[in-house]
N, CA, C and O atoms as CSV, one atom per row, in Angstrom:
chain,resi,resn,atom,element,x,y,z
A,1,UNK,N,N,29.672,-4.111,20.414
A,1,UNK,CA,C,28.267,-3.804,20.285
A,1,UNK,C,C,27.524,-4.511,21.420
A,1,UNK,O,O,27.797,-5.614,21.894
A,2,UNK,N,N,26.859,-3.953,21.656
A,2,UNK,CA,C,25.633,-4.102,22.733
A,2,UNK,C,C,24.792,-5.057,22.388
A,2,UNK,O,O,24.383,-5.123,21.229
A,3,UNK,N,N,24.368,-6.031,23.442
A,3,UNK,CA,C,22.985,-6.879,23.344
A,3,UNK,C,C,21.541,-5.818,22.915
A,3,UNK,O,O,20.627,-6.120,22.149
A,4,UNK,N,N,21.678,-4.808,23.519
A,4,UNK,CA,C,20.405,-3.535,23.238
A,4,UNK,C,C,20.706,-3.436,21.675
A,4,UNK,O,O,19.792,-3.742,20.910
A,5,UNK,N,N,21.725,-3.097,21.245
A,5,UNK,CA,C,22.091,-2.239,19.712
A,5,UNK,C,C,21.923,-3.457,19.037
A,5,UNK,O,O,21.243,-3.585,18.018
A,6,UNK,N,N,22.675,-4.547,19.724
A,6,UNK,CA,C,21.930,-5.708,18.302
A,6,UNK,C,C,20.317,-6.343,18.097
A,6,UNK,O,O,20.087,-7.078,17.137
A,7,UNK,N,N,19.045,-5.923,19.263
A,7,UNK,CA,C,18.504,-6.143,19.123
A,7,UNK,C,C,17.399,-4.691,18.350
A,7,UNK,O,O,16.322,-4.742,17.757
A,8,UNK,N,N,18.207,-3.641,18.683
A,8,UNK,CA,C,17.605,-2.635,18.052
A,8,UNK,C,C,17.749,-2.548,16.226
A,8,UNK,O,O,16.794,-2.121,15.578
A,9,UNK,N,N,18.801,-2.918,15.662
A,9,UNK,CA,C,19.001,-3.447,14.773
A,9,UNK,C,C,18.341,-4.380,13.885
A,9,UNK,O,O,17.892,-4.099,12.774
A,10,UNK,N,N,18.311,-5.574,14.487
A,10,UNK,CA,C,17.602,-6.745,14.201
A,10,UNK,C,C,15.679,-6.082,13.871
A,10,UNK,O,O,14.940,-6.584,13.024
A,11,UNK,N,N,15.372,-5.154,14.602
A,11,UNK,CA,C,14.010,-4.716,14.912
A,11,UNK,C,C,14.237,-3.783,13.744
A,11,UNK,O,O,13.285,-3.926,12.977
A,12,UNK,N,N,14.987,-3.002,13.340
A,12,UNK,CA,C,15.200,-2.213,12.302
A,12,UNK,C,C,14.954,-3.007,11.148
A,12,UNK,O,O,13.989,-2.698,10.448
A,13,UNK,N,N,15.657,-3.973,10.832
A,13,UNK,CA,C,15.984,-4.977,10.145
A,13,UNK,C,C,14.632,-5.250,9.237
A,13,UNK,O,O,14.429,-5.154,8.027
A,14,UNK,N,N,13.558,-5.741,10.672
A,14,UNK,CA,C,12.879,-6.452,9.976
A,14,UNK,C,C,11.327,-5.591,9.563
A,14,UNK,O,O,10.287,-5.861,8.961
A,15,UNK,N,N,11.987,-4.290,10.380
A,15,UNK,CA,C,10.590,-3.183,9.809
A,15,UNK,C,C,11.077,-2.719,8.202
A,15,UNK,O,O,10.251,-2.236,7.427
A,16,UNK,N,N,12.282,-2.895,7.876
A,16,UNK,CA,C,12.645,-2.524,6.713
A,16,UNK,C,C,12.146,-3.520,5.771
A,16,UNK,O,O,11.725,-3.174,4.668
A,17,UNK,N,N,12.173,-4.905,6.196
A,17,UNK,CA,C,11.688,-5.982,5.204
A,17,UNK,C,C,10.112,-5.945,5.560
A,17,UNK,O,O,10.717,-4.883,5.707
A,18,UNK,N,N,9.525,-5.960,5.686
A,18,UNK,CA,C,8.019,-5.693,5.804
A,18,UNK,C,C,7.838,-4.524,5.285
A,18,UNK,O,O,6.917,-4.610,4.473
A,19,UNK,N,N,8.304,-3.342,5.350
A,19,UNK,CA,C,8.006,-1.846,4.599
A,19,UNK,C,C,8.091,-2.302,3.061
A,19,UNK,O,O,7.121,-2.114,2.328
A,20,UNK,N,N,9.505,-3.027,2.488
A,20,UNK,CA,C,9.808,-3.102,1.394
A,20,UNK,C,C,8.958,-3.979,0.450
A,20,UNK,O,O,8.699,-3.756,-0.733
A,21,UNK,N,N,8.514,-5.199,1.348
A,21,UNK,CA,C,7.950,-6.442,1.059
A,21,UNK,C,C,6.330,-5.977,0.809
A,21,UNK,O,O,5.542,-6.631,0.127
A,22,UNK,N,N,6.014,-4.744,1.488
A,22,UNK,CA,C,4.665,-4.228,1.155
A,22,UNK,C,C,4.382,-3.333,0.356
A,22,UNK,O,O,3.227,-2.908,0.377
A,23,UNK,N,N,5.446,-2.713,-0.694
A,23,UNK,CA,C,5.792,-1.528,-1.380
A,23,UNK,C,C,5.715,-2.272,-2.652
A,23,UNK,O,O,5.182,-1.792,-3.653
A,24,UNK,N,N,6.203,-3.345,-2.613
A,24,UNK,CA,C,6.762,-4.459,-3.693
A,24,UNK,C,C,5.718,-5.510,-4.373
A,24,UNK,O,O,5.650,-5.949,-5.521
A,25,UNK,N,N,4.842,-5.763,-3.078
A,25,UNK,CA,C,3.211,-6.214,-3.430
A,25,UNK,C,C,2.513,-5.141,-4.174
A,25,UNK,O,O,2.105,-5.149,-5.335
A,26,UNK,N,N,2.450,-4.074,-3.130
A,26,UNK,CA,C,1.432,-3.182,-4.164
A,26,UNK,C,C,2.061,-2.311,-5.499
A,26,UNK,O,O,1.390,-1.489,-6.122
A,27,UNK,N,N,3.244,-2.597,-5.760
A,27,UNK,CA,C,3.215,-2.000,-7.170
A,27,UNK,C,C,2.869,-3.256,-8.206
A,27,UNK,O,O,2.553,-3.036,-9.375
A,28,UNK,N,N,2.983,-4.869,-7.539
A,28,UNK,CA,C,2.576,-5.646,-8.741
A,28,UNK,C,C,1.050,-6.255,-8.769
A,28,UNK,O,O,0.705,-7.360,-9.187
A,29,UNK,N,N,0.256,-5.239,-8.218
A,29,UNK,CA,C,-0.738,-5.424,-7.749
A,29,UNK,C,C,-1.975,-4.714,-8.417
A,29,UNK,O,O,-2.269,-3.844,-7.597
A,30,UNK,N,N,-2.531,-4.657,-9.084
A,30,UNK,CA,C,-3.634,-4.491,-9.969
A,30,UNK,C,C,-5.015,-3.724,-8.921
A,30,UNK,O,O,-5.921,-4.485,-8.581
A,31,UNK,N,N,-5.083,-2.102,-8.434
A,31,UNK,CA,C,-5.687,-1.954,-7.496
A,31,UNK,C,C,-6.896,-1.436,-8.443
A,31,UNK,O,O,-6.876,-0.769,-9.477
A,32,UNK,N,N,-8.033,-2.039,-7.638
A,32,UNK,CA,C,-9.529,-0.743,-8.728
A,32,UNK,C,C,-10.258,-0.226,-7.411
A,32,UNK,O,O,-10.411,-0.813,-6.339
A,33,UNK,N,N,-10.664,1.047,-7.805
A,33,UNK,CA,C,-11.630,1.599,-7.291
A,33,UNK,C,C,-12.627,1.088,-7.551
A,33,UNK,O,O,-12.742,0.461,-8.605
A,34,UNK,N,N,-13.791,1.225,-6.535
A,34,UNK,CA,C,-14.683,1.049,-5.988
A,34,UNK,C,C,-16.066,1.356,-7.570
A,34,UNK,O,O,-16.999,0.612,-7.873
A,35,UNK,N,N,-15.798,2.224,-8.007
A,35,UNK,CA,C,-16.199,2.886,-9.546
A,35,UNK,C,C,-15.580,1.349,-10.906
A,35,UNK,O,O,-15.929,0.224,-11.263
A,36,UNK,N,N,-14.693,2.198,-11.132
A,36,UNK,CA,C,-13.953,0.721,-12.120
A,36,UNK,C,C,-13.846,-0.223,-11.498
A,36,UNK,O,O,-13.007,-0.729,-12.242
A,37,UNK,N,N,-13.977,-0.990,-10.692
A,37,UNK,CA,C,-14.604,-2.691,-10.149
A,37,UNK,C,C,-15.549,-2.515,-10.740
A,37,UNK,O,O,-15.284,-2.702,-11.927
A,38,UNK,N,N,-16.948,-2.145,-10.554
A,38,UNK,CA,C,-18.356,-1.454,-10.951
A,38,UNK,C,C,-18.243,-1.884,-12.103
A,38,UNK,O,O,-18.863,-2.898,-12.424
A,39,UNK,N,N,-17.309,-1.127,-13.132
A,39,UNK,CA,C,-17.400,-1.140,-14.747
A,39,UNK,C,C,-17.096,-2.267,-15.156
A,39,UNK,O,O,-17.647,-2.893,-16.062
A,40,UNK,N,N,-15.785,-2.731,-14.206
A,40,UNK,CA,C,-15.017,-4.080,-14.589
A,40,UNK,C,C,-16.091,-5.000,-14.536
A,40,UNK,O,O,-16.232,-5.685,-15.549
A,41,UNK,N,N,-17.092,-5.232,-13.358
A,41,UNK,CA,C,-17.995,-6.349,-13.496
A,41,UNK,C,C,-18.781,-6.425,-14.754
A,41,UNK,O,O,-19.056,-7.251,-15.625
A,42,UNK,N,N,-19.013,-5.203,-14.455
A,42,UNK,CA,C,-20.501,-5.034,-15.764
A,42,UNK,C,C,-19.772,-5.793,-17.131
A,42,UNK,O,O,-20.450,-6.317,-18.015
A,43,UNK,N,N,-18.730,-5.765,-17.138
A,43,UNK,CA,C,-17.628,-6.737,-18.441
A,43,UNK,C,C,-17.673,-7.494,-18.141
A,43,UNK,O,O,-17.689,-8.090,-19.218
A,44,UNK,N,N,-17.738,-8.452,-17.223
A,44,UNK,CA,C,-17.366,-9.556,-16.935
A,44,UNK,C,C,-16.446,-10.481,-16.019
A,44,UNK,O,O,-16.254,-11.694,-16.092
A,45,UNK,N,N,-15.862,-9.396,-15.006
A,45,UNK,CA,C,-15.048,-9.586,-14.228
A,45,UNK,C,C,-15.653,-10.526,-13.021
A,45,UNK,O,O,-16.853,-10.709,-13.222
A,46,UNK,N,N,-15.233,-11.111,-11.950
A,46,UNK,CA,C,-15.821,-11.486,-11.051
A,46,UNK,C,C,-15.323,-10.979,-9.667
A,46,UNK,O,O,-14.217,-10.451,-9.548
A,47,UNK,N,N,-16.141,-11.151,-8.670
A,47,UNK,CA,C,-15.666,-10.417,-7.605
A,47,UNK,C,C,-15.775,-11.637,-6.872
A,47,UNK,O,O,-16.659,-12.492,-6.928
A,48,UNK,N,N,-14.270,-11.564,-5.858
A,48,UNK,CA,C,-14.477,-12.703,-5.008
A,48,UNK,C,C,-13.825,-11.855,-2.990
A,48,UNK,O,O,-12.844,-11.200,-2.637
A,49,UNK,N,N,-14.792,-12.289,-2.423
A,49,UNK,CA,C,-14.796,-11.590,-1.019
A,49,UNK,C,C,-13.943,-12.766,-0.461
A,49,UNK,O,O,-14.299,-13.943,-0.527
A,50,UNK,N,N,-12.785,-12.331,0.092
A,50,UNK,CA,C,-12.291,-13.376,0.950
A,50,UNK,C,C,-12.114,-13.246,2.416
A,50,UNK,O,O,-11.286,-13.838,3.108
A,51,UNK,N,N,-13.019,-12.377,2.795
A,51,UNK,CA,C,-13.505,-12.174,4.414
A,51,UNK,C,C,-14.092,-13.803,5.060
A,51,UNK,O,O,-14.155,-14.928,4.563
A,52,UNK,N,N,-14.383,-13.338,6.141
A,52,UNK,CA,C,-14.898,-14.750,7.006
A,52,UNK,C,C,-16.018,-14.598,6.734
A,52,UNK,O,O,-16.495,-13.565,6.266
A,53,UNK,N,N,-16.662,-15.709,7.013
A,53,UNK,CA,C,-18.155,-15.777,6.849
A,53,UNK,C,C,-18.560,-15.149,8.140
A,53,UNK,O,O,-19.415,-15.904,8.602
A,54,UNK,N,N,-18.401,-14.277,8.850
A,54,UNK,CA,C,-19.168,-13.858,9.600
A,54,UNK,C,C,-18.983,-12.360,9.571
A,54,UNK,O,O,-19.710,-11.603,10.214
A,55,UNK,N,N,-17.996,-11.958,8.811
A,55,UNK,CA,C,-18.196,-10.569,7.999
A,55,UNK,C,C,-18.982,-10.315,6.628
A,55,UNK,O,O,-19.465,-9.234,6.291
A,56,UNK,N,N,-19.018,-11.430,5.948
A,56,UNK,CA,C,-19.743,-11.770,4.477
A,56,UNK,C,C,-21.249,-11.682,5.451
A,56,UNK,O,O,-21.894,-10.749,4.973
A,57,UNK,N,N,-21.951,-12.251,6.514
A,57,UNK,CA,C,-23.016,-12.053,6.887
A,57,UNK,C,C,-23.570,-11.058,6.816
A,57,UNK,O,O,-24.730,-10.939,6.420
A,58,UNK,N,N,-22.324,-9.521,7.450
A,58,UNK,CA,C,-23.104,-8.470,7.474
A,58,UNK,C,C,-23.523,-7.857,6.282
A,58,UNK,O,O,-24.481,-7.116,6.059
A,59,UNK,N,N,-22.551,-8.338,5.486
A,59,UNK,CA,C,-22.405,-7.092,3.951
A,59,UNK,C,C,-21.771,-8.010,3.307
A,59,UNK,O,O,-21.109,-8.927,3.792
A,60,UNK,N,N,-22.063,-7.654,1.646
A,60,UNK,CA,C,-21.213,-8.276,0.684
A,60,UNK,C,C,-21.821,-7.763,-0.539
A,60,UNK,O,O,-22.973,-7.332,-0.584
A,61,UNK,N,N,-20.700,-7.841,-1.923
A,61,UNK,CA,C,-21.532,-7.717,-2.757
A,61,UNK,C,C,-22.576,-8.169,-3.554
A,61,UNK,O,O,-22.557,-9.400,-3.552
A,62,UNK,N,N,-23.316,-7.806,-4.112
A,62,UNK,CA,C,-24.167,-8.967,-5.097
A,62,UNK,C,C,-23.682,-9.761,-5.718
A,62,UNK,O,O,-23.071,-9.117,-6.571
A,63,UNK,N,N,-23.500,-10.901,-5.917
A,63,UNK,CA,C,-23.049,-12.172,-7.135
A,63,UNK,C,C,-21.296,-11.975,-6.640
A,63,UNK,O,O,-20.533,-11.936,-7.606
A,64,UNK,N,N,-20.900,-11.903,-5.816
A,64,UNK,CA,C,-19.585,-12.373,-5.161
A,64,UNK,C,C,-19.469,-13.280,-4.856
A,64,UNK,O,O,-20.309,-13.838,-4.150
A,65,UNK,N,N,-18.575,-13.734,-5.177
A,65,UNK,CA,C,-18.207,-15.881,-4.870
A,65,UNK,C,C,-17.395,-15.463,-3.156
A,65,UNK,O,O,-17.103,-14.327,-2.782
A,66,UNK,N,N,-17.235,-16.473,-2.544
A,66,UNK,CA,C,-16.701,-16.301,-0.838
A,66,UNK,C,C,-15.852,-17.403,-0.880
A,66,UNK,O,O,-16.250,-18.505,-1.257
A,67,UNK,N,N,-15.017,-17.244,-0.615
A,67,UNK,CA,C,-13.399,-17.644,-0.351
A,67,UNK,C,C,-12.882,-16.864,0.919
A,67,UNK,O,O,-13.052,-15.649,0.825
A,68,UNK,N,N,-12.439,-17.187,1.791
A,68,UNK,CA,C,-11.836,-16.924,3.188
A,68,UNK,C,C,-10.707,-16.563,2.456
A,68,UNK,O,O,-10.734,-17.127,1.363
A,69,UNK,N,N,-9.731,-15.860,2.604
A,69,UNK,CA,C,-7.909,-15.576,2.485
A,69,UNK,C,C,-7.744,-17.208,2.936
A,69,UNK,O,O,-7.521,-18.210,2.257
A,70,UNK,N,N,-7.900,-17.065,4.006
A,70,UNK,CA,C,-7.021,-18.470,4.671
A,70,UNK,C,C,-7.223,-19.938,4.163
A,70,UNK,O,O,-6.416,-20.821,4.451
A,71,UNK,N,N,-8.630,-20.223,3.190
A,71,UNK,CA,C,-9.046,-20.897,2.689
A,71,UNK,C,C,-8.663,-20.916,1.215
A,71,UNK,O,O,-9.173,-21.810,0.540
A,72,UNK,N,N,-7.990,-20.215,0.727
A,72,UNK,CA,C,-8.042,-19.925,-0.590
A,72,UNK,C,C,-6.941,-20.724,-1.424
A,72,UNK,O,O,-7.389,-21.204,-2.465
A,73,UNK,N,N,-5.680,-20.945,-1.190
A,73,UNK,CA,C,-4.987,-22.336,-1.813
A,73,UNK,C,C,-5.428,-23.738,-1.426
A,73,UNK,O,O,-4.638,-24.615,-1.777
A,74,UNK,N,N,-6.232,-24.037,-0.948
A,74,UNK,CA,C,-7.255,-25.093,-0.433
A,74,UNK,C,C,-8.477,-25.268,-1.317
A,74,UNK,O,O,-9.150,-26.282,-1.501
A,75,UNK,N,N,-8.607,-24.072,-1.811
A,75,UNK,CA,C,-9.845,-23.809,-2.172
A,75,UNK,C,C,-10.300,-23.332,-4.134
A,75,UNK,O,O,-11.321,-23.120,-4.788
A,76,UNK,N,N,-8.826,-23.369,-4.365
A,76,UNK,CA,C,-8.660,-22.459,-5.439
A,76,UNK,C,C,-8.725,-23.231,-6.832
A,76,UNK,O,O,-7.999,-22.744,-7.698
A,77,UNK,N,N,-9.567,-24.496,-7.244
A,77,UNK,CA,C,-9.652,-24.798,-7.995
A,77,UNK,C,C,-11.074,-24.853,-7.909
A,77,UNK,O,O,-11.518,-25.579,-8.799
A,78,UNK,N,N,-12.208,-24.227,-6.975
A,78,UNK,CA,C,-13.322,-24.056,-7.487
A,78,UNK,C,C,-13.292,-22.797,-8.076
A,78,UNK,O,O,-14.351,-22.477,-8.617
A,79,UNK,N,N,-12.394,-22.001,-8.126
A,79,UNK,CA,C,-12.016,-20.722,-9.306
A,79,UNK,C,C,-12.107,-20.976,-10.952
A,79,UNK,O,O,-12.549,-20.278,-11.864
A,80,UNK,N,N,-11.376,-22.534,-10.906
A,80,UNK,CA,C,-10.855,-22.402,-12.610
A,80,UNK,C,C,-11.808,-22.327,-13.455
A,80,UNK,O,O,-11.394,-21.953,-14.553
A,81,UNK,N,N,-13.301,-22.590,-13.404
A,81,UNK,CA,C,-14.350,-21.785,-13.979
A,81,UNK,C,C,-14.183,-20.816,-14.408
A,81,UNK,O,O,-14.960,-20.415,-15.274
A,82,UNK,N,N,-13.133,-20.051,-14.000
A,82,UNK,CA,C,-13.155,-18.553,-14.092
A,82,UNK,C,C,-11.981,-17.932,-14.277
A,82,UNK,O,O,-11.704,-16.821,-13.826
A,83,UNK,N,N,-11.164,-18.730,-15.037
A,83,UNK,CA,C,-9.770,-18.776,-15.223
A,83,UNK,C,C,-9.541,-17.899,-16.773
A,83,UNK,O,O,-8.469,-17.696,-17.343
A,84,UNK,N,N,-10.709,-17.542,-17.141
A,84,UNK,CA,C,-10.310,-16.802,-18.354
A,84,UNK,C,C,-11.048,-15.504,-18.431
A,84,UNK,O,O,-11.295,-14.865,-19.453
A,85,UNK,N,N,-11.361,-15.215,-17.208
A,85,UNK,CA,C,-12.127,-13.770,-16.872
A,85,UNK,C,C,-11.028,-13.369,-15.501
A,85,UNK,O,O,-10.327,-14.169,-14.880
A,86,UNK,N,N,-11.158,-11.788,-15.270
A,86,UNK,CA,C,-10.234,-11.612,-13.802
A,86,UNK,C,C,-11.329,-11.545,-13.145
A,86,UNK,O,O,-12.526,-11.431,-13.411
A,87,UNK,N,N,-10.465,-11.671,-11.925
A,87,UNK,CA,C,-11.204,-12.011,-10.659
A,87,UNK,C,C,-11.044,-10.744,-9.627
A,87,UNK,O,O,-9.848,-10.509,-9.453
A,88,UNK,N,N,-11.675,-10.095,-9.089
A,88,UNK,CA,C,-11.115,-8.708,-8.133
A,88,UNK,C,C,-11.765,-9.123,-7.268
A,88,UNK,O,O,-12.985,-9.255,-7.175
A,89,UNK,N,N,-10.437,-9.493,-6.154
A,89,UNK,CA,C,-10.611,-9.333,-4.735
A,89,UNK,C,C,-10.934,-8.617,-3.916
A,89,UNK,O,O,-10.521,-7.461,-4.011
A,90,UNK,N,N,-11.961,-9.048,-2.555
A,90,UNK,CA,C,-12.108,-7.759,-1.921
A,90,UNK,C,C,-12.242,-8.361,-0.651
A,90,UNK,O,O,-12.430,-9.567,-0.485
A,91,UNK,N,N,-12.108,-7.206,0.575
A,91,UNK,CA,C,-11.889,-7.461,1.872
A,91,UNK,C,C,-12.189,-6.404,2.550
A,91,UNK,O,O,-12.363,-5.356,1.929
A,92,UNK,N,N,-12.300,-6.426,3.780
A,92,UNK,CA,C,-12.517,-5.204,4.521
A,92,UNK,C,C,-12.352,-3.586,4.344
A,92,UNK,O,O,-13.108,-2.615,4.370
A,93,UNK,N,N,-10.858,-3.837,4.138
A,93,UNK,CA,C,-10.103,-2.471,3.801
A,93,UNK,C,C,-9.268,-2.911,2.799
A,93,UNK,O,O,-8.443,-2.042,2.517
A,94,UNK,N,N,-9.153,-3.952,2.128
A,94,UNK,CA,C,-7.999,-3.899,1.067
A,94,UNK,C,C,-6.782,-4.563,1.427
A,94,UNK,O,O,-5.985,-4.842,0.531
A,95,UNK,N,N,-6.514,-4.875,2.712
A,95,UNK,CA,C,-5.331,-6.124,2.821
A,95,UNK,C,C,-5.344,-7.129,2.686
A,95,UNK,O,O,-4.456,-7.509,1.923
A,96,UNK,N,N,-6.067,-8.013,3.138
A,96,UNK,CA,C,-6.159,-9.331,2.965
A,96,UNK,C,C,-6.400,-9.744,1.392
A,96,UNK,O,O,-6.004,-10.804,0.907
A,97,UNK,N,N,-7.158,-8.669,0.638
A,97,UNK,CA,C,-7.513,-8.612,-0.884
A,97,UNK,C,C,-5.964,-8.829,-1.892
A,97,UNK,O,O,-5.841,-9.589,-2.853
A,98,UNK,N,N,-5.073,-8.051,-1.400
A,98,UNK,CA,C,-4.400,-8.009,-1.895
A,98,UNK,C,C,-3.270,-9.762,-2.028
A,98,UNK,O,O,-2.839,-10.398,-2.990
A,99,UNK,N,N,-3.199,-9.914,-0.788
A,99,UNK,CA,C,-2.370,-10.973,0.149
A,99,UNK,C,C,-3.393,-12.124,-1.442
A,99,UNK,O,O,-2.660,-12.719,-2.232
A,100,UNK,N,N,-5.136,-12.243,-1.648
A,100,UNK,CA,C,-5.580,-13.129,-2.318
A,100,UNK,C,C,-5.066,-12.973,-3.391
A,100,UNK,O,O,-4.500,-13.916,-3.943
A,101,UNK,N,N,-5.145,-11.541,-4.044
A,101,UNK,CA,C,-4.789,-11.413,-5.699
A,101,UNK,C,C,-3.572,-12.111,-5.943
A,101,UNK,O,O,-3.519,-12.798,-6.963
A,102,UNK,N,N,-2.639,-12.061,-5.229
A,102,UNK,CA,C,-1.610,-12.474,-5.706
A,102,UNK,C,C,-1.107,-14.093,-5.217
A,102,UNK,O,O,0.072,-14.386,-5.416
A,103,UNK,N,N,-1.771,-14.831,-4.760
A,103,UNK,CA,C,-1.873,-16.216,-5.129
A,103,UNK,C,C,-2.437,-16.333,-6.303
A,103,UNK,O,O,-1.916,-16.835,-7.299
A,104,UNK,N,N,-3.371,-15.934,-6.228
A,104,UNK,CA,C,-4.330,-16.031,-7.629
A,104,UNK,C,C,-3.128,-15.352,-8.564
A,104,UNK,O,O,-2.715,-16.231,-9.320
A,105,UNK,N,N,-2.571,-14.363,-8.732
A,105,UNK,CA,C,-1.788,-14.310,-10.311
A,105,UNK,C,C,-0.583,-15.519,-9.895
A,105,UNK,O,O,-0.179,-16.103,-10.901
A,106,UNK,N,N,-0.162,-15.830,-9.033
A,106,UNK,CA,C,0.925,-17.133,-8.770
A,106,UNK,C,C,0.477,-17.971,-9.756
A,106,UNK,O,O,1.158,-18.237,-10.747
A,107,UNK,N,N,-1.180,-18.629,-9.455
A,107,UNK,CA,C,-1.668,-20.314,-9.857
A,107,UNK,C,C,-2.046,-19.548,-11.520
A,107,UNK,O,O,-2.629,-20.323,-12.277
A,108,UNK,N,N,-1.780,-18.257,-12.041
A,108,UNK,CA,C,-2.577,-18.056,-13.221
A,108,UNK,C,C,-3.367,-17.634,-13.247
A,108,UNK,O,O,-3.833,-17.624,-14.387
A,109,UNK,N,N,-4.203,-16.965,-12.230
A,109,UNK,CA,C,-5.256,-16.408,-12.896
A,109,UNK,C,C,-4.922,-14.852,-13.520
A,109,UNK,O,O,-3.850,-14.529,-14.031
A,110,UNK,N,N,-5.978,-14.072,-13.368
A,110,UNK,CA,C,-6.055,-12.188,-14.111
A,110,UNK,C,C,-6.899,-11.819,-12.279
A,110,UNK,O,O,-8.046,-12.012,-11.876
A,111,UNK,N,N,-6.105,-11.449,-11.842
A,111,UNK,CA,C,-6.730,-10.923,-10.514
A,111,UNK,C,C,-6.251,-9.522,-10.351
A,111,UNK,O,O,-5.207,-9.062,-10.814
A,112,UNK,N,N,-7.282,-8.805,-9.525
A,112,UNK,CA,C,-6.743,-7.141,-8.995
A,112,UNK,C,C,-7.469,-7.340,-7.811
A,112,UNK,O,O,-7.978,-8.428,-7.540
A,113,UNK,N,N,-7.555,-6.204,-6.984
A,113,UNK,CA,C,-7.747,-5.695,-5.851
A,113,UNK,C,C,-8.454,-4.778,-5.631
A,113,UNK,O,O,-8.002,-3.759,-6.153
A,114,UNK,N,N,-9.646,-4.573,-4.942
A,114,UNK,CA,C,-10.701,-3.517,-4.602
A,114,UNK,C,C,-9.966,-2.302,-3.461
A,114,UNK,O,O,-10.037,-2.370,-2.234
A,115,UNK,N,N,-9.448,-1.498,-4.057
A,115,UNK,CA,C,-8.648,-0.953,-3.466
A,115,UNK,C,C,-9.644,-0.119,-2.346
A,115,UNK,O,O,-10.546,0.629,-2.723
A,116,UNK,N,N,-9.358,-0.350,-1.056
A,116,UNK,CA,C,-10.031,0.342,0.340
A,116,UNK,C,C,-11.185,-0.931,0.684
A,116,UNK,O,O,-11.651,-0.939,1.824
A,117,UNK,N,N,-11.550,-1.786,-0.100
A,117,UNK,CA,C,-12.314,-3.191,0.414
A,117,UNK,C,C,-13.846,-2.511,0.035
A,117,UNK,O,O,-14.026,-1.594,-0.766
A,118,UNK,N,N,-14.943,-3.251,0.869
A,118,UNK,CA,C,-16.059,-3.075,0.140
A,118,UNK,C,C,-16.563,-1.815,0.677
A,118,UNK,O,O,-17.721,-1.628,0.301
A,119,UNK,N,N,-16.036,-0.734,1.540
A,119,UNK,CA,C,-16.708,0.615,1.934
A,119,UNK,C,C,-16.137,1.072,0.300
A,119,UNK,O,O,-17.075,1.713,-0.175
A,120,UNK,N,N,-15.156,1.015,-0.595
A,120,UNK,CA,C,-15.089,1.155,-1.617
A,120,UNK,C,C,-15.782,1.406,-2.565
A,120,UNK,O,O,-15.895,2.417,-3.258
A,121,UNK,N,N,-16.526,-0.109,-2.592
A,121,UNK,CA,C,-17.832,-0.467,-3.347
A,121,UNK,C,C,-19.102,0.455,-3.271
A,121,UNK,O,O,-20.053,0.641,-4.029
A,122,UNK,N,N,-18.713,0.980,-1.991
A,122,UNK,CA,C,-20.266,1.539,-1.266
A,122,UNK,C,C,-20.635,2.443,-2.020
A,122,UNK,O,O,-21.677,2.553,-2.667
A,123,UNK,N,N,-19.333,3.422,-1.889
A,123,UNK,CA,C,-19.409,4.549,-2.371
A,123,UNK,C,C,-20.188,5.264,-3.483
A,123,UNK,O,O,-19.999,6.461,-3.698
């Protein structure tokens, strides 16, 4: 075998573990539309934006708590307030949302995902 074929491989390799590894998130992943988030709050749910603060500047929702993704196991015991209500994440388009929900069901909480991020919400 070839230095080319083993690196073509290896590149195979690891698009297969990232395809799988992202197939595998979102089926244990709790997604809501933009509508049922809506309903979910009006119950009692909370919404938490984990964009940067300089995307939260332009837009955000009403009464959304702000948590960065990258800030968020750092950050995640100003949550436990809220440890007996879920929490639905949201983000741009829905990735980084997801990447939060599921720390958050790791440490315990009831988290889902604003599925498509806050143009979602807009709607």
């Amino acid at each position: 075998m070839t230095a080319e074929q083993i690196v073509f491989y290896i590149i195979i390799g690891l698009i297969l573990i990232v395809y799988v590894r992202r197939q595998l998130l979102a089926r244990a992943q709790v997604n809501y539309s933009g509508e049922e988030a809506k309903r979910r709050v009006e119950s009692g749910s909370i919404m938490l934006d984990v964009r940067t603060a300089s995307e939260r500047a332009s837009s955000s929702i009403p009464k959304s708590i702000h948590i960065p993704v990258q800030e968020l196991s750092a950050r995640i015991e100003e949550l436990e307030k809220f440890r007996g209500r879920e929490i639905i994440c949201y983000c741009a388009s829905g990735n980084r949302s997801v990447s939060a929900a599921l720390k958050l069901k790791k440490a315990g909480f009831k988290a889902g995902n604003l599925k498509g991020g806050i143009r979602a919400w807009k709607i």
